[in-house]
N, C-alpha and C positions, 0 to 999 in steps of 0.2 A: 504494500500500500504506500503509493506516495502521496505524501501531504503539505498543504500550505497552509501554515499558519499565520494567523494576520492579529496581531497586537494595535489595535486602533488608537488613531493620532492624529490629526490634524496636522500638527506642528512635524511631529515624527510618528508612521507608522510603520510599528517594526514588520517583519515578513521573513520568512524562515520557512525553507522546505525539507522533508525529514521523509526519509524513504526505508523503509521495513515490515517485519512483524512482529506482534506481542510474546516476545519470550524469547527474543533474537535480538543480535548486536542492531543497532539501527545505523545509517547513515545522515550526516547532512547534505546534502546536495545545493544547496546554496542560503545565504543572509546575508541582510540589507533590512536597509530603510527608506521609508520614501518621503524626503521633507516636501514642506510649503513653508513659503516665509510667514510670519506671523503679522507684517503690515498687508498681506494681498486680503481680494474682498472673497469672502465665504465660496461664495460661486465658482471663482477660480481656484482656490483649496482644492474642493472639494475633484474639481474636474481632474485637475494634477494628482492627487489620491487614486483615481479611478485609471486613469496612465496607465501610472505604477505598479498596480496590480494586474491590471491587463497586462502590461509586459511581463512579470514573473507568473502567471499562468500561460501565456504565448511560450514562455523560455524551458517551463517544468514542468509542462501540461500535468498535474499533479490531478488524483483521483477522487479528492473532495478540499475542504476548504474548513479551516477550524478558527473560530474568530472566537476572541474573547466577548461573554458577557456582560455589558455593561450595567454599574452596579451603582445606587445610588451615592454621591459622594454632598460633600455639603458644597461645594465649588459648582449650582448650574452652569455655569459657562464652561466648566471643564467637560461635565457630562454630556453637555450637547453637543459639543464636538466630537469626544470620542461617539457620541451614538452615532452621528451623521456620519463618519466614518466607518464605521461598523457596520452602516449600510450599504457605505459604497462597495465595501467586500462583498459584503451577500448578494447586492444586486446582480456586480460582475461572475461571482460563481455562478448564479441562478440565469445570468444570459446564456453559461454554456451548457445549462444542465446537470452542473454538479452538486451532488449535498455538500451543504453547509451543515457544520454541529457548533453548537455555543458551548465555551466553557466555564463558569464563572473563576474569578482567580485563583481562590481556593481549594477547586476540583483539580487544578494546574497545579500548583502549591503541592495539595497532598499525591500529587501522580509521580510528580518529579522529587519529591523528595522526602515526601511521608509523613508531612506536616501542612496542613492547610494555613497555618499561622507563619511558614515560613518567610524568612527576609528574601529580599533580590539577590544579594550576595549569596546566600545558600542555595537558591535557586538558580541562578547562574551557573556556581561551583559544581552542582549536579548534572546540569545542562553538557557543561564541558565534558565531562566527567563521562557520563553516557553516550556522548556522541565523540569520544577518544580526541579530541580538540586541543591542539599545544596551547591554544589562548581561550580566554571568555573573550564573546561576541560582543562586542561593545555597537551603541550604545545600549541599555539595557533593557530599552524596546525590541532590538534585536534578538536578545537573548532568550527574550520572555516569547518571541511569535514560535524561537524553539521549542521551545517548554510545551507551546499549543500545541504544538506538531505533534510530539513527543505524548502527550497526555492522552490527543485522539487517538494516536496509533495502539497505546496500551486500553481504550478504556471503547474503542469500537468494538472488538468483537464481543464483549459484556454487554452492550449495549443493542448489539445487535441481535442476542440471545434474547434479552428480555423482550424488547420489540417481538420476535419470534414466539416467544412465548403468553405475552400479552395478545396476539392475533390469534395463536391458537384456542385460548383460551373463551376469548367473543365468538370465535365460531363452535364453541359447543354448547355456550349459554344458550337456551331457548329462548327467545323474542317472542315476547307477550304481542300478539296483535293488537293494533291500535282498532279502539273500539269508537260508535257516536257515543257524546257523552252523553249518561242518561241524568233525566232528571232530578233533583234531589226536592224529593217531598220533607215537609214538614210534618213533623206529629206532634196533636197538640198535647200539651202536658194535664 
């Protein structure tokens, strides 16, 4: 499974592709980041965003697309730009028909290193570490779209099980037929 992970940014959005499977050495196949200046107007951000990922899917043609969750922070203006970024990922997957999976940080956190509470530094140190890397990816947007990569690849086929097993499950439940609804009489007391 090759995967691109997208760490949403406006200013910087990290991107990282990770190629393997769960229980196997993984590879990196490439990271980067895709700036925007911070005095350009929202519109053009956002189009420069949408570039840059279109080129690292053009370059890694990769098999889905794993974007972090965006999570409430107390900084709206931070929030809404990584959300609108977060968009431009899914949209650009969704133009070529690739699944997207969300991951919140946490779920990244505790995939790469066993700790949902963990720092960057230790996620990073993992990042490296797993993916056999003489250096940590800097900057540490980059390192974290790793970590995405890294987290889907281990945490799809679990995911793909219960999905399987959630469908199996609705098709053996019996489906009450929908009836007219009947009246409801009063009785008097």
């Amino acid at each position: 499974m090759r995967v691109l992970g997208v760490d949403p940014g406006l200013t910087r959005c990290g991107v990282g592709v990770v190629e393997g499977v769960a229980g196997r050495p993984l590879t990196m196949l490439g990271v980067g980041v895709v700036r925007t200046p911070a005095d350009a107007e929202l519109g053009h951000r956002l189009v420069a965003v949408e570039r840059g990922i279109e080129e690292w899917l053009d370059e890694h043609r990769p098999d889905c697309v794993a974007v972090e969750r965006v999570f409430a922070q107390h900084n709206v203006r931070t929030v809404m730009g990584t959300a609108q970024a977060s968009a431009v990922a899914m949209l650009c997957a969704a133009r070529r028909g690739l699944p997207v999976a969300l991951h919140t940080p946490s779920e990244v956190k505790a995939a790469v290193s066993g700790s949902g509470r963990a720092d960057k530094a230790q996620v990073g140190a993992m990042v490296t570490r797993l993916l056999r890397l003489d250096a940590l990816p800097k900057p540490a947007d980059a390192a974290d779209a790793l970590a995405l990569a890294i987290c889907h690849i281990w945490r799809a086929p679990v995911l793909n099980r219960l999905q399987q097993a959630q469908a199996a499950a609705a098709a053996r439940t019996p489906r009450v037929p929908r009836t007219a609804a009947v009246p409801v009489r009063k009785v008097p007391r």
